[in-house]
C-alpha positions as CSV (number, residue, x, y, z in Angstrom):
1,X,-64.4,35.4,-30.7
2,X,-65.6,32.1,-32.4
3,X,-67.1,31.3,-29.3
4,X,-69.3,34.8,-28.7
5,X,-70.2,34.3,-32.3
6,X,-71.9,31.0,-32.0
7,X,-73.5,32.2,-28.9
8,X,-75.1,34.9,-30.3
9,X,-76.0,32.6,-33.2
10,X,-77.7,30.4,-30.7
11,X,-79.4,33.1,-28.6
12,X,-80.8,34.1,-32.4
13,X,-82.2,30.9,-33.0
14,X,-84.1,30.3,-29.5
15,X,-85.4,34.0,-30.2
16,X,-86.4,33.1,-33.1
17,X,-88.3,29.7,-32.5
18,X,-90.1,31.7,-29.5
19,X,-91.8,34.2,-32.2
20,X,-95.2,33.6,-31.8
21,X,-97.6,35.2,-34.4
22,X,-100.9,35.4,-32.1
23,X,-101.1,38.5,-30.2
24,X,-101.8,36.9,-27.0
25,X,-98.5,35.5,-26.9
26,X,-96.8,39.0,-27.5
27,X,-96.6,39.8,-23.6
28,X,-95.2,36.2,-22.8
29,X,-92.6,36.4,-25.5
30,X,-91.4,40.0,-25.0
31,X,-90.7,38.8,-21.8
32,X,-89.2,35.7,-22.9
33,X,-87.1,37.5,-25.4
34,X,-85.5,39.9,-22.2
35,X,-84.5,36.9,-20.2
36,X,-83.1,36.1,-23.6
37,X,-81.1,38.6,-24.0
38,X,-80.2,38.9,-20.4
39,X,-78.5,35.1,-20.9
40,X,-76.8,36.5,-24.4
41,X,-75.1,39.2,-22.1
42,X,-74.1,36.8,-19.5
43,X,-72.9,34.6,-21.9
44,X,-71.3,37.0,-24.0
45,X,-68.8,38.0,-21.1
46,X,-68.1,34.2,-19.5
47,X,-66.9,34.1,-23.6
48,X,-65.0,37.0,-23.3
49,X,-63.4,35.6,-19.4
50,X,-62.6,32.2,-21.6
51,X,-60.8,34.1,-24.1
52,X,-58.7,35.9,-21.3
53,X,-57.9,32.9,-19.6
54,X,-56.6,31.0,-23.2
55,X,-54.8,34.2,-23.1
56,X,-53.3,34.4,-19.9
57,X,-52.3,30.5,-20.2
58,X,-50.2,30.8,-23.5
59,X,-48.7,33.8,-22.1
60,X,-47.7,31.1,-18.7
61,X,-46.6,28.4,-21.3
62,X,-44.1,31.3,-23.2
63,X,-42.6,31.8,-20.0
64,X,-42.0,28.4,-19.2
65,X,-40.3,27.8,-22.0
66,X,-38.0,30.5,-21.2
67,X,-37.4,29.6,-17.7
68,X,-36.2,25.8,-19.2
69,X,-34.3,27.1,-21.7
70,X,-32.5,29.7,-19.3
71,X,-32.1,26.6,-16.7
72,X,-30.4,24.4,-19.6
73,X,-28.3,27.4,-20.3
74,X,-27.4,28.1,-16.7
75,X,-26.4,23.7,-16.4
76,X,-23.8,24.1,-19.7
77,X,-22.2,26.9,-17.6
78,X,-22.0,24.9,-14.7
79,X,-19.9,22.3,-16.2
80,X,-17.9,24.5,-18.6
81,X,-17.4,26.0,-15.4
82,X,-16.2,22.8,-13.7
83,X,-14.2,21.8,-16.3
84,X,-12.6,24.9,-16.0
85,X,-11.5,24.5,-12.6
86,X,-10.5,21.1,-12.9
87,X,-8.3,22.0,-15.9
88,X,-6.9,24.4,-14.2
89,X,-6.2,22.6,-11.1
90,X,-5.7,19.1,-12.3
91,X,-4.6,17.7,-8.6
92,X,-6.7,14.9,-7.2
93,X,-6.8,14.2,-3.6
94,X,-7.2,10.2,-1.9
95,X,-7.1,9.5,1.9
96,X,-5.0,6.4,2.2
97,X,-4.0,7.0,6.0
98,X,-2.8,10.2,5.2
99,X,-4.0,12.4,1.9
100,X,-2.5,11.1,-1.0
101,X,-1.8,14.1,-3.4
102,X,-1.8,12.9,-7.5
103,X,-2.2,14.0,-11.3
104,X,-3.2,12.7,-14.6
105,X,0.4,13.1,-15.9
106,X,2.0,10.6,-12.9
107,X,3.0,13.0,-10.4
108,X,2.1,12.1,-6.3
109,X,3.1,13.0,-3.2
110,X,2.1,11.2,0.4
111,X,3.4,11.7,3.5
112,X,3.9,8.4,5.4
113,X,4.7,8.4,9.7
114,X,4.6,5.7,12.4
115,X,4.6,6.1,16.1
116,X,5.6,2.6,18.5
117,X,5.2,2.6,22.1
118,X,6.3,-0.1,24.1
119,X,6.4,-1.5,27.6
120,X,8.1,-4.4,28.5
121,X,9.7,-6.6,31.5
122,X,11.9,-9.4,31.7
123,X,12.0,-11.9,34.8
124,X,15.5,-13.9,35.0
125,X,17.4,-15.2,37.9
126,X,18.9,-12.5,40.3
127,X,22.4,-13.4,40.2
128,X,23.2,-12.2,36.3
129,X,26.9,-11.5,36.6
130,X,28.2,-8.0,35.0
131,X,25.5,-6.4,36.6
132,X,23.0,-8.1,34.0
133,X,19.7,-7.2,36.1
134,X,20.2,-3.4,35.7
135,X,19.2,-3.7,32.2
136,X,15.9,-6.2,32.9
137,X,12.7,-5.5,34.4
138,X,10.0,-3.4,33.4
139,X,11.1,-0.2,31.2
140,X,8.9,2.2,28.5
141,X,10.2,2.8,25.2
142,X,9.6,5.2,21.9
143,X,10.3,1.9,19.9
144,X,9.9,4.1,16.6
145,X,9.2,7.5,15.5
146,X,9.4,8.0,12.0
147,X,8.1,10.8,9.4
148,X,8.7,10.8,5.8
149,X,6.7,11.1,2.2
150,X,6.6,8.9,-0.9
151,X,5.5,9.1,-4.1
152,X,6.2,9.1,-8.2
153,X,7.1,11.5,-11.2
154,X,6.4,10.4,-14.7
155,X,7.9,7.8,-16.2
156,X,7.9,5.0,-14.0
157,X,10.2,7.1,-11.2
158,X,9.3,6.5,-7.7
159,X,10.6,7.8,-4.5
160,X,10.4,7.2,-0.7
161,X,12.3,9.2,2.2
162,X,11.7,7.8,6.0
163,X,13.9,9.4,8.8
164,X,14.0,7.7,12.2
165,X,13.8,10.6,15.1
166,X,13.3,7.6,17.8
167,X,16.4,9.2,20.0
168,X,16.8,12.8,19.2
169,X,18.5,12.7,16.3
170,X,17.9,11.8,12.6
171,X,18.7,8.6,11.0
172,X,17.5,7.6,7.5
173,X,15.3,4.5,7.1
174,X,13.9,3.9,3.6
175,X,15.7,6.5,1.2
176,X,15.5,5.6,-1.9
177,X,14.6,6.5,-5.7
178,X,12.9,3.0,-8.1
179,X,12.4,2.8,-11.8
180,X,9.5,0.8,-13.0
181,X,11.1,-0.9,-16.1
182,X,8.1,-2.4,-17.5
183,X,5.2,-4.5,-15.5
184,X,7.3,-7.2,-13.5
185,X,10.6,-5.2,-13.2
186,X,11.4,-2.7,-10.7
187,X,15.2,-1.2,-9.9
188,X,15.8,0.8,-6.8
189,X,18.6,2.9,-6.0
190,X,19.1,4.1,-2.1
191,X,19.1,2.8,1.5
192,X,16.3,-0.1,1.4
193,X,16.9,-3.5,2.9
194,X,18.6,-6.5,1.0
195,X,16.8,-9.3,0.6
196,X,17.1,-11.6,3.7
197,X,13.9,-13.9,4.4
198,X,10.0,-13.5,4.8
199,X,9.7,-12.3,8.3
200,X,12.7,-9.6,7.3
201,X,11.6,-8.4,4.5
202,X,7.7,-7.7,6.3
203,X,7.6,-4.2,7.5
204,X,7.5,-4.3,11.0
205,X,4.3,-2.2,11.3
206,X,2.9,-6.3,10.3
207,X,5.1,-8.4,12.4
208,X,2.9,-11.0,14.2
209,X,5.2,-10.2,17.2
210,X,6.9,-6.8,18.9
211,X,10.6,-7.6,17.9
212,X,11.3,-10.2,14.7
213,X,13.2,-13.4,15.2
214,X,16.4,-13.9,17.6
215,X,18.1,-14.7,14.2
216,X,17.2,-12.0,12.7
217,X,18.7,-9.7,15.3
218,X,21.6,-11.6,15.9
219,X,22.8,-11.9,12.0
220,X,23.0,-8.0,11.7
221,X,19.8,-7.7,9.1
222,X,19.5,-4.2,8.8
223,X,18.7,-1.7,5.4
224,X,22.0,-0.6,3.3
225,X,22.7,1.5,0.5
226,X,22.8,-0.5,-2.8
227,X,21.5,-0.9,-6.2
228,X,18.7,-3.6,-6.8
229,X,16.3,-5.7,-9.4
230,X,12.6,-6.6,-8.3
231,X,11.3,-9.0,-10.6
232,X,8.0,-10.2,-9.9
233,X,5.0,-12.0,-11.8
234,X,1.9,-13.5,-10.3
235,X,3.8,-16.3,-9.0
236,X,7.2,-15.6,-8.6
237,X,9.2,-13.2,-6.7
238,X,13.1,-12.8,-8.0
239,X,15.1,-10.2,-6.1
240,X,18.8,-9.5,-6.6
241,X,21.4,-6.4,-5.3
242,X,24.5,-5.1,-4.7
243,X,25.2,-3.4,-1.2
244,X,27.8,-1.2,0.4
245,X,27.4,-1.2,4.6
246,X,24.3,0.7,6.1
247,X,24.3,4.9,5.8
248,X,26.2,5.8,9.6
249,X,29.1,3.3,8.9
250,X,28.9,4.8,5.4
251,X,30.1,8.0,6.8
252,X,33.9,6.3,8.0
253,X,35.9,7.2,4.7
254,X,37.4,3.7,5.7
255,X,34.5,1.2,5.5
256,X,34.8,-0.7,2.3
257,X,32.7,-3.7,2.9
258,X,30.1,-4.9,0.1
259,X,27.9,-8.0,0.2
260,X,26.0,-9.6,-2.7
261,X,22.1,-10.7,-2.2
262,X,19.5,-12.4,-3.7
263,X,16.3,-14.1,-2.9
264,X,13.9,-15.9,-4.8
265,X,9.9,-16.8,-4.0
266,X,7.4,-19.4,-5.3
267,X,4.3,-18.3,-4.7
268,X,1.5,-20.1,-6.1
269,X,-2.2,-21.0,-5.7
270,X,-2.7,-24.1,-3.6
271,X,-6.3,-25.7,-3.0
272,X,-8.0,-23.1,-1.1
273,X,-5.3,-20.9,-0.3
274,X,-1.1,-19.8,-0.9
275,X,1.6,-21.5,-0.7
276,X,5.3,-19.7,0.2
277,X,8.4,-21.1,-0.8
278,X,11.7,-19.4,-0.7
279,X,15.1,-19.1,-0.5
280,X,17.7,-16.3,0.0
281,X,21.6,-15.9,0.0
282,X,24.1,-13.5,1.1
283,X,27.2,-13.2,0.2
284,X,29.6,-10.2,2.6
285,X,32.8,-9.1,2.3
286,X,34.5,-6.9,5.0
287,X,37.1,-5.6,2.4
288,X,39.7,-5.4,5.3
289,X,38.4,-2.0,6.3
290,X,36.0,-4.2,8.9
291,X,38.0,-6.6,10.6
292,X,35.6,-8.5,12.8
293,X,31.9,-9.4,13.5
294,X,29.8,-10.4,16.0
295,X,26.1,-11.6,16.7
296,X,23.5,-11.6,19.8
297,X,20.3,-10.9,20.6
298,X,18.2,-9.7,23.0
299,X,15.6,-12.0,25.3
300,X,12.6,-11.3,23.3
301,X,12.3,-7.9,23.9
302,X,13.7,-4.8,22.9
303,X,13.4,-2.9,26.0
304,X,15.5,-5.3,27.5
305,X,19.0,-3.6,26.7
306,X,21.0,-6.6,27.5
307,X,21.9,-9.8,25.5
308,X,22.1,-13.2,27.0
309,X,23.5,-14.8,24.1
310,X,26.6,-13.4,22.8
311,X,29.5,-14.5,21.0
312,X,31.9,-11.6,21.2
313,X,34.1,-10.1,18.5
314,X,35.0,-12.3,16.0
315,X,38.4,-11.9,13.8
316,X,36.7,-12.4,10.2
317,X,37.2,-11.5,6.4
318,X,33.9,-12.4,5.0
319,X,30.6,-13.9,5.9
320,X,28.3,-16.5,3.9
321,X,24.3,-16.5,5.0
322,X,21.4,-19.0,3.1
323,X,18.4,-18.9,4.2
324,X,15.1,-20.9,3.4
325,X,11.3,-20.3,4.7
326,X,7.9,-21.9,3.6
327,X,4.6,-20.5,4.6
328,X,1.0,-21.3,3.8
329,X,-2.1,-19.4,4.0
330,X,-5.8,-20.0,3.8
331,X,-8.3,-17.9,5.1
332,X,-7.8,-16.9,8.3
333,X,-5.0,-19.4,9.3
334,X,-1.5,-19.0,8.2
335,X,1.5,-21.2,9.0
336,X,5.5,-20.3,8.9
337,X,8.6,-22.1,9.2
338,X,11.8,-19.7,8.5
339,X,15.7,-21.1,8.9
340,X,19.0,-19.2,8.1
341,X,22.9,-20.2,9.0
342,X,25.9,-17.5,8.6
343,X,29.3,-18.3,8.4
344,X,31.9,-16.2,9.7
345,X,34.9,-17.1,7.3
346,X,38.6,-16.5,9.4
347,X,41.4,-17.3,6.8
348,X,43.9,-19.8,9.0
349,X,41.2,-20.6,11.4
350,X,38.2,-23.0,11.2
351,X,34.9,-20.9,9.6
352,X,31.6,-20.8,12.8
353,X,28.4,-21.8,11.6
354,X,25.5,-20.1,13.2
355,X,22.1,-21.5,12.8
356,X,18.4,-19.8,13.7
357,X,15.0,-20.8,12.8
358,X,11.2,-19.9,14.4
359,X,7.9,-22.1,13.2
360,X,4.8,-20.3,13.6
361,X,0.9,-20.2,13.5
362,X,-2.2,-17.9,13.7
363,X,-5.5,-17.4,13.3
364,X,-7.5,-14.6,12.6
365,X,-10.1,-15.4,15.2
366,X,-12.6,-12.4,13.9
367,X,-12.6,-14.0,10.1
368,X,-10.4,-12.0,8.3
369,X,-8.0,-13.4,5.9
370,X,-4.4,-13.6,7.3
371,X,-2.6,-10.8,5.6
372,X,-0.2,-11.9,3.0
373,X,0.8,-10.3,-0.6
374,X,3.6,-10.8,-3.1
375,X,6.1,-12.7,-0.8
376,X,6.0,-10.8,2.4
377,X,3.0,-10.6,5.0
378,X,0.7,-7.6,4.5
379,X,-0.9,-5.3,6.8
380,X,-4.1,-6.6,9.2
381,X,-7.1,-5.3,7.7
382,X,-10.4,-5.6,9.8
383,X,-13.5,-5.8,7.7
384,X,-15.2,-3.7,10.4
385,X,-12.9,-1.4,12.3
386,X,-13.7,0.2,15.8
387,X,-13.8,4.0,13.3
388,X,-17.1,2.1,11.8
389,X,-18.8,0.6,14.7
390,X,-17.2,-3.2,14.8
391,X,-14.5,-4.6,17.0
392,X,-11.8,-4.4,14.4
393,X,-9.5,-7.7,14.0
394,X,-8.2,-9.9,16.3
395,X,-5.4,-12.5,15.7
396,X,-3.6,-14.6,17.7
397,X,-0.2,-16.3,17.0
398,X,1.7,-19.0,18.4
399,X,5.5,-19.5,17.7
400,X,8.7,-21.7,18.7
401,X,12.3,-19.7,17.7
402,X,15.5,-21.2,18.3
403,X,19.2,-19.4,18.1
404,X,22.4,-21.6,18.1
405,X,25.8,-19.2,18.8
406,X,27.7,-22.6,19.6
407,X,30.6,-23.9,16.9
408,X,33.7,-24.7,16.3
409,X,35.7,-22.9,19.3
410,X,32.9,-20.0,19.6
411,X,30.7,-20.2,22.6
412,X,28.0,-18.3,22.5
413,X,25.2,-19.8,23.3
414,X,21.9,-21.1,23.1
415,X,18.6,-18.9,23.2
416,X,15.3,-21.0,22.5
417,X,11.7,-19.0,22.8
418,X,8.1,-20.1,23.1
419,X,6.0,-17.2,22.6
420,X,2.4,-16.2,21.9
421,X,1.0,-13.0,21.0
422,X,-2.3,-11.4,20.4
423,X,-3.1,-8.3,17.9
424,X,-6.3,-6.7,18.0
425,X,-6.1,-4.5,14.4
426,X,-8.7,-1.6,16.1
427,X,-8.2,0.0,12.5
428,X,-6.2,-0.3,9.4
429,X,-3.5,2.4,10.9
430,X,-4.1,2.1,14.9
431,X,-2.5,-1.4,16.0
432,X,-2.0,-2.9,19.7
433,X,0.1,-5.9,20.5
434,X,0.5,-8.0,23.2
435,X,3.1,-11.1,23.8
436,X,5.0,-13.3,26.4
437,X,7.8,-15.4,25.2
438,X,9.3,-18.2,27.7
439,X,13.0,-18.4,27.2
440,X,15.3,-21.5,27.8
441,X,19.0,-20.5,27.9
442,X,22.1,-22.9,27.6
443,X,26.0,-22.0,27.1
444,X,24.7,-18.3,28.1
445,X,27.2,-15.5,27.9
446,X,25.9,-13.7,31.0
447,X,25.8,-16.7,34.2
448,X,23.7,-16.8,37.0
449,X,25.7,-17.4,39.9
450,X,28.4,-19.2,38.0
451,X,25.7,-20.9,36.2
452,X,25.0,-20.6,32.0
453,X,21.7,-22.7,32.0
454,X,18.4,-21.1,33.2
455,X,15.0,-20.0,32.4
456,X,13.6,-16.1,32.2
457,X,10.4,-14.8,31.3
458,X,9.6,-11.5,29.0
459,X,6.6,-10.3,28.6
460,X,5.6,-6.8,26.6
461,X,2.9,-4.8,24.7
462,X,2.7,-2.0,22.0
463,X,0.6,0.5,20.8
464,X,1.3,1.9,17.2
465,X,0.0,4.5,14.9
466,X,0.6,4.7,11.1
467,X,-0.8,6.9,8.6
């Protein structure tokens, strides 16, 4: 109203100067004085529209206001909302593979599988005795098929459960329960394996070849039920148990057979990569309840169900293993040398020595780094996986392994391999493998027409799953 009021004012003023006292001028400025007037009137309203809009603006501004308080007031119930839920379901959920279930309070739960396929065929000489060939050529396996979970409760308990359905019926794997005592020390209780060498103790899902060494077959390593102590810092590895015999031999009231291991790992820094250097020990006793041993191995494959090297049953009471390796990685190279010798000790007669070793290399020839963490080899990781667009990682390996079953008065034999192989890593959990191993045989159990020196050839490749 201001404004009508200095309008009017002004129309007042311009009326007023227009005021002419001669009489001619009184037409002229009547007229004047309407036009005036009309313009007062004109005025007058666009004043009274101004007002009405300051109105109708303040009015807009009010309800603004309201709108951005109500939105601030609808965000708080949002997250008091959230929080709500999350309080009330406190579970968190991580895909590792396979969804990995886990609370504030230390609880998880994941459930771990692995499928193995395999085809493989072995070329030797026609004339095996004992009807050798049967078992050789080309065959298909299920190498593994394994479900089971893992996971922890509070206060430093962990647990794992693995059963092995590869034949139609259950075997236990991994079964075990650990207690993290503090940062470097971990106990474990259950079926797990005792601590024989680096290649052994590398889950086989990350073996740079289908089947591990010939040693390692032919010396029995296999899991058992025990008690253990994992000590472990940035640079060393100490690992110690005590082991009964493995869960199905378990299950004879009569088997009474313990064996003592340990291993120990340096592990440290070395110009631009790690260097692996370790040792392991075994000490078994049969207990009389197990009155003899015996070791073999296959050619290289495990689809070939025969072994060429074999020293029979052997009378025994105990048996004494040591076992050495060195590695070194850096980038994408790595380089391994592994030995280990068992004695079978026979009380009256002279104690066999049997000796195995392999020396490898490979190369990660897409650039990853070769896959290697606290004392065992880790799993192949490509930086760009087929699931992503890229090619995934490819490594190839070379390797020499050598088995000696000849001492003392035991013949049985001598199995040495050179192999290569070639693993293309299409993701973190699908694997393929392909190697061929040339094999040299010498004192072998199984002849050829008479003879126990020849050649064969085995060649074989995988596919595997793992979540």
């Amino acid at each position: 109203m201001r404004k009508l009021q200095a309008i009017s004012a002004l129309a007042v003023a311009v009326s007023a100067g227009w005021a002419l006292p001669a009489a001619a001028q009184v037409s002229k400025s009547a007229a004047v004085l309407e036009e005036l007037q009309a313009m007062r009137a004109k005025m007058e309203v666009m004043a009274q529209r101004i007002d009405n809009l300051e109105s109708e603006l303040e009015q807009a501004n009010a309800k603004a206001e309201a709108a951005s308080q109500s939105a601030q007031v609808a965000r708080a119930d949002a997250s008091t909302a959230r929080k709500s839920a999350e309080e009330a379901s406190p579970v968190k959920v991580a895909w590792k593979g396979a969804p990995k279930f886990s609370d504030d309070k230390g609880w998880s739960f994941k459930p771990r599988g692995r499928i193995q396929v395999d085809i493989g065929g072995t070329d030797a000489p026609s004339g095996l005795s004992k009807g050798a060939n049967a078992s050789l050529g080309t065959a298909t396996e299920v190498r593994r098929a394994w479900l089971g979970f893992e996971g922890t409760m509070p206060g430093g308990i962990g647990y794992r459960f693995d059963a092995d359905l590869t034949n139609s019926s259950l075997a236990l794997a991994d079964a075990y329960i650990s207690y993290k005592a503090n940062r470097n020390l971990t106990l474990v209780l259950g079926n797990q394996r005792p601590f024989t060498g680096l290649e052994d103790m590398t889950a086989v899902l990350n073996t740079t070849f289908m089947e591990r060494s010939s040693f390692s077959q032919a010396f029995g390593f296999e899991r058992r039920v025990g008690i253990a102590a994992n000590y472990k810092t940035k640079d060393v590895l100490v690992e110690a148990g005590l082991f009964a015999d493995d869960m199905s031999s378990m299950s004879a009231d009569t088997d009474k057979s313990w064996s003592l291991n340990g291993r120990v790992v340096f592990m440290p820094k070395l110009g631009n990569g790690t260097l692996h250097l370790g040792a392991s020990a075994q000490y078994h006793d049969l207990a009389g309840s197990v009155t003899s041993t015996r070791y073999r191995t296959r050619p290289f494959l495990h689809t070939a169900d025969v072994r060429l090297v074999d020293t029979g049953s052997i009378t025994a009471t105990s048996e004494r293993r040591y076992g050495v390796e060195a590695a070194y990685m850096t980038g994408p190279f790595h380089a391994v040398v592994e030995g280990n010798a068992i004695t079978a000790v026979r009380p009256g007669l002279s104690n066999p020595t049997f000796k195995g070793g392999y020396a490898e290399v490979g190369y990660v020839l897409t650039g990853e780094k070769a896959p290697y963490k606290g004392g065992i080899f880790d799993r192949l990781r490509p930086a760009k996986g087929i699931d992503e667009g890229g090619i995934g990682a490819i490594q190839v390996n070379l390797r020499f392994d050598h088995l000696d079953l000849n001492d003392s008065d035991i013949v049985g034999g001598r199995q040495d391999t050179a192999g290569v192989s070639l693993v293309w890593a299409a993701t973190s959990n699908l694997r393929f493998t392909a190697n061929y191993g040339h094999l040299w045989l010498r004192d072998a159990a199984i002849t050829a027409d008479g003879d126990d020196s020849y050649t064969a050839d085995s060649m074989g490749m995988r596919a595997q799953i793992d979540f």
